[in-house]
N, C-alpha and C positions, 0 to 999 in steps of 0.2 A: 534669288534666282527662282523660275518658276518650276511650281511642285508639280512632277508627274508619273506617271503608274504604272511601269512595265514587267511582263512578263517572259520571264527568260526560261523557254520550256525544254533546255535541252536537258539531256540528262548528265550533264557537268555541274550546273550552275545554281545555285540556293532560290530557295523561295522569294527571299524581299532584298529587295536594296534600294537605297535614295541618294538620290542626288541634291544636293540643294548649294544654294549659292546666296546671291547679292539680288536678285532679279524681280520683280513683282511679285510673280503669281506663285505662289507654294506648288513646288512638285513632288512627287514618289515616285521606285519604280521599285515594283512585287518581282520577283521571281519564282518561274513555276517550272513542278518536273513533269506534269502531263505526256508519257509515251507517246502521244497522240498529235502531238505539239513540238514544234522545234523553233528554233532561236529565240530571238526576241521582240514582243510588242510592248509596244508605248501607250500610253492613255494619259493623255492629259488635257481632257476636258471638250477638246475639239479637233474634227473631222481634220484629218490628213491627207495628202496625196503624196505618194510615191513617185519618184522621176523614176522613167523605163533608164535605164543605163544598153547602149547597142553593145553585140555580142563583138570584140573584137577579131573574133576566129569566124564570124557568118562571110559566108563568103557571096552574099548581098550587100555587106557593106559599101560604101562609094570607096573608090582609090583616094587618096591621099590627094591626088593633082585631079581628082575628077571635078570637074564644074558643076556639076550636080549633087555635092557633096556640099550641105548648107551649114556646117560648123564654119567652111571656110570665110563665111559671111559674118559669125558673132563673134561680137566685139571681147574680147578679155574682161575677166572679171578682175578688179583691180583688188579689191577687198579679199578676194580670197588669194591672189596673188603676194599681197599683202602678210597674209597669215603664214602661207607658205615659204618665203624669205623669213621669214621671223622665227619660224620655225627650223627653218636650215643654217640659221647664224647666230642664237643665242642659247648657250648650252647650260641658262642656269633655269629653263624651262624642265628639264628632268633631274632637276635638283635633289630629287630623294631616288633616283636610279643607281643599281647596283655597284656602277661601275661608268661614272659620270668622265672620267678620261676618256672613254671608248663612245663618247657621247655619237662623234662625227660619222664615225662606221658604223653606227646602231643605226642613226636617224635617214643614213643611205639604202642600209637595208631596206630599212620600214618604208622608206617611199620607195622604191623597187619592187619590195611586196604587195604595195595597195595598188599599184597597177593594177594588177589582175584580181586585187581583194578591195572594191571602192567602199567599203563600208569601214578597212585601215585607213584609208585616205581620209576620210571624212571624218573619224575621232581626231588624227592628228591635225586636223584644222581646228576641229573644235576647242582641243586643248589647248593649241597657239591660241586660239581668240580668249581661251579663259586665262592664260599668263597676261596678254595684251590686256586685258581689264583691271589688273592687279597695279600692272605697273603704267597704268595711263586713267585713275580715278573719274577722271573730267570726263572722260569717254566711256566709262565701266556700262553705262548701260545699255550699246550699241554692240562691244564687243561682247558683253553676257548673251546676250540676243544672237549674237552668231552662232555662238558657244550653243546656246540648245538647241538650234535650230541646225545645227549640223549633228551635235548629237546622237537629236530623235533622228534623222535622216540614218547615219551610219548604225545605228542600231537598226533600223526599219531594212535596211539593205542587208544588215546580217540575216536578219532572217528572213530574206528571200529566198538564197538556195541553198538553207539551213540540208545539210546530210549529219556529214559523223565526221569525226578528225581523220583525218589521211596522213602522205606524204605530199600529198601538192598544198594542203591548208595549214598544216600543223601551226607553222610558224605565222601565218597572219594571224591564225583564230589568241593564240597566244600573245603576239604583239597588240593586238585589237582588246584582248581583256584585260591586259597588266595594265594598257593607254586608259582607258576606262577608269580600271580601279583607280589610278594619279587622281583622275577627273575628281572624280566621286568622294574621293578621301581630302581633297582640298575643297571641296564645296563643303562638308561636313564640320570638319573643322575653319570655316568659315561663318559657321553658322552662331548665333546670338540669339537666338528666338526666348521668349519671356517661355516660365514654365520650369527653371532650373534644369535638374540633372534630368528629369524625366522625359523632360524635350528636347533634351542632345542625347540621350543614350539611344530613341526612337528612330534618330536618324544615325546616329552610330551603326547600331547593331545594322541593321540595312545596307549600309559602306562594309562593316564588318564579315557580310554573310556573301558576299560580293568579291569580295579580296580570297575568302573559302572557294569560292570557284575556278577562280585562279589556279589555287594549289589544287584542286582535283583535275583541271584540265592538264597543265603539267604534270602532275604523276600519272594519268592515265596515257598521255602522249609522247610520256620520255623515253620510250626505246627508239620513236621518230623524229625527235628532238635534239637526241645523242646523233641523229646523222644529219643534221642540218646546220645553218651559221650560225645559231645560236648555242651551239655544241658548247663554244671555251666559255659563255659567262655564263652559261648557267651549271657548266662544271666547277667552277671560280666559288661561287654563289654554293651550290651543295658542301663545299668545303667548307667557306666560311659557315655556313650554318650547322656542322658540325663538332666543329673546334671547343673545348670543353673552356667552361668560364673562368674568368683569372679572379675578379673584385670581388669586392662585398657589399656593395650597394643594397644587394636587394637581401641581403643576411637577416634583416631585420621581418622581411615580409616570407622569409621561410620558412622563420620560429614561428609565425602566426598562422600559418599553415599547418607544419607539423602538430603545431599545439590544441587546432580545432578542433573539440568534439564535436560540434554539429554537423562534421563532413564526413562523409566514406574511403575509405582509401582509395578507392578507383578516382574522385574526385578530387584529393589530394595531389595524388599523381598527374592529375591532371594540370593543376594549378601549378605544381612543383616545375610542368613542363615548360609552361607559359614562363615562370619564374625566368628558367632557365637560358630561355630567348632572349628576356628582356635583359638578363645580366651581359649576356654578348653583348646588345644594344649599348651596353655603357662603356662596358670595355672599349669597344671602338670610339667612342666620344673621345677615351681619353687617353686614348693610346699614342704614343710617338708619331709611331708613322703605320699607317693603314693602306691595303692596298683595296682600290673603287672609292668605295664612300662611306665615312665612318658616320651616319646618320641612317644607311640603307635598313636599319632596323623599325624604326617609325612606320613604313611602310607594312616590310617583311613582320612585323609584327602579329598584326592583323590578319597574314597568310595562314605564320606556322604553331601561332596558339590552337591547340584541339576544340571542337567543335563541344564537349564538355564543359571546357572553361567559357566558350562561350554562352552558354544556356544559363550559367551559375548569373555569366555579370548579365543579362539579358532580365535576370530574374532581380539581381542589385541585392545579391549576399554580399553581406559588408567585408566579409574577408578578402570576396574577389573586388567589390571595388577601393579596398584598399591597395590590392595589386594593380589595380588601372591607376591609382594616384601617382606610384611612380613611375607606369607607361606617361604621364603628366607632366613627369619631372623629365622626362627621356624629349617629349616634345616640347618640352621649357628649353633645354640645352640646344634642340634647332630650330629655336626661335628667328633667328635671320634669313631662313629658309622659306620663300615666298610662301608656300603652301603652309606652312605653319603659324608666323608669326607669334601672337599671344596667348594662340590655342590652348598650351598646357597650362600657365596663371590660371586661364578663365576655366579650364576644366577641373585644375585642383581644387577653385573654389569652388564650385561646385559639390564637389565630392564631400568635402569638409563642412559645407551647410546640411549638406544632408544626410552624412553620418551622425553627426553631432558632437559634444565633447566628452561622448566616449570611450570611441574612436582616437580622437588627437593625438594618442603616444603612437600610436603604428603612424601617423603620418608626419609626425617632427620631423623627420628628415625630409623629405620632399619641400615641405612649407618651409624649411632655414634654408630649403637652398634659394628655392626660387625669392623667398622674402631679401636675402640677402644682393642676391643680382639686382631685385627691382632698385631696391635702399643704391645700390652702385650707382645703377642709369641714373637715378636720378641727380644722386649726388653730381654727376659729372656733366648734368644739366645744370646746374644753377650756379 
């Protein structure tokens, strides 16, 4: 998918983040905190134009049954018609969402909100065009092309009458960034580019610093959040993310933490926290019965790791990308999850080429499980 450069200047949102996909042309997008600057611009390589969107409250507007009122002349867009059906009847499109039961009343919401927020409208087309690419190969580079081409659009429209989070925006600017992050964290791990770990972690850490925005727009907006529709699941969501870990999955990558001279305690604790996420992440893999979705950690991952932990793997201390190996085996287990696929195989190896062998005993576990599931498929192909 094509690479491009945006700057997200509010003061919620991280410096960089990238999108990338399946598409020609290489993209980026930077994120910037400039006071001076609000929402977000795109830069990828060539000049844009913005569509005026009419004020629905101007009271110029033509009536509905006016004659002189020239929408009533253009024809339907079937395409994005298209996307919008697709997007209101197939609930495995937010497939790493919190709480994927409540698919049908969330996705009512969201288009009720982009009404009056067309920059929500035009991510959740975009994202429909990017599932429709997945699951229709033959045509992937028609629907990629809508996909960024509505993108930069609903990005370019956010930051039109970029202010400050209220009570009339809370909930689009929030539904608009989580929509995003899905985007962005499924292009990322879509990616293959030659260059090994250091060309996926570039575009990682950028998905990573991106999904950090998120969590700062939510905790700076959750006393307006607590009184809007989004009250019960992001109540749901704060519980499950507190609930103290039952496994031992990651027991192994806490000795190597506790054990690390070359870190500081502040860094520790930091890692220790991340740890701690990710062992929830498993627990619901493998839990009886879950209530939402026992994979919503994959995502939420990348939210509630501390900004700490992230500079560590950004920088590729082997300690912390020993702990991303088993963020590897956590996206190994939803692998049947369109946004996922093979992404954690192709990232452990990674990890393990470029650690080296000796490294190897911190990641035996990760590598027998996933080596074991492959050796299965295949078995049960032949």
């Amino acid at each position: 998918m094509s690479e491009r450069d945006c700057s997200y200047a509010s003061r919620f949102l991280p410096e960089n983040l990238l999108t990338s996909g399946t598409f020609s042309q290489e993209r980026s997008i930077s994120l910037g905190n400039s006071r001076n600057q609000s929402g977000v611009t795109l830069h990828n390589g060539t000049s844009m134009a913005v569509a005026s969107l009419s004020d629905p409250s101007s009271p110029e507007r033509p009536s509905i049954n006016s004659p002189e009122d020239p929408t009533l002349d253009q024809a339907i867009n079937l395409k994005h018609m298209e996307l919008l059906i697709h997007l209101s009847i197939d609930e495995e499109m937010f497939s790493l969402g919190t709480n994927v039961s409540a698919y049908h009343s969330l996705v009512s919401l969201a288009l009720k909100t982009s009404l009056e927020s067309p920059y929500l409208l035009h991510q959740l087309l975009a994202f429909s065009a990017r599932h429709l690419a997945y699951l229709h190969p033959e045509s992937s580079t028609s629907y990629l092309h809508q996909a960024l081409t509505l993108q930069t659009h609903a990005v370019s429209l956010f930051n039109a009458p970029w202010t400050q989070v209220d009570p009339p925006n809370c909930v689009a600017i929030l539904l608009f960034s989580s929509i995003l992050g899905h985007h962005l964290l499924a292009d990322t791990l879509a990616k293959r580019d030659p260059g090994g770990l250091d060309a996926f972690m570039t575009h990682y850490m950028k998905c990573w610093e991106m999904h950090r925005g998120i969590y700062t727009i939510a905790t700076t907006a959750w006393p307006l959040l607590m009184e809007s529709e989004l009250e019960r699941i992001l109540s749901w969501s704060s519980e499950f993310n507190r609930q103290p870990p039952r496994g031992t999955q990651c027991q192994r990558i806490r000795a190597l933490i506790d054990g690390a001279d070359g870190l500081g305690e502040k860094i520790k604790e930091a890692c220790r926290l991340a740890i701690h996420y990710l062992q929830l992440g498993f627990d619901a893999v493998f839990a009886q019965e879950v209530q939402g979705n026992r994979y919503q950690m994959i995502v939420s991952w990348t939210i509630l790791a501390p900004p700490e932990f992230a500079s560590l793997l950004e920088a590729k201390q082997p300690e912390v990308l020993v702990v991303l190996g088993y963020y590897a085996l956590l996206l190994h287990y939803g692998r049947k999850l369109w946004q996922v696929g093979d992404a954690g195989a192709y990232l452990l190896g990674l990890i393990v080429d470029y650690l080296g062998p000796e490294w190897d005993h911190w990641l035996d576990c990760p590598r027998e499980m996933v080596t074991r599931d492959l050796e299965e498929a295949l078995e049960s192909c032949s």
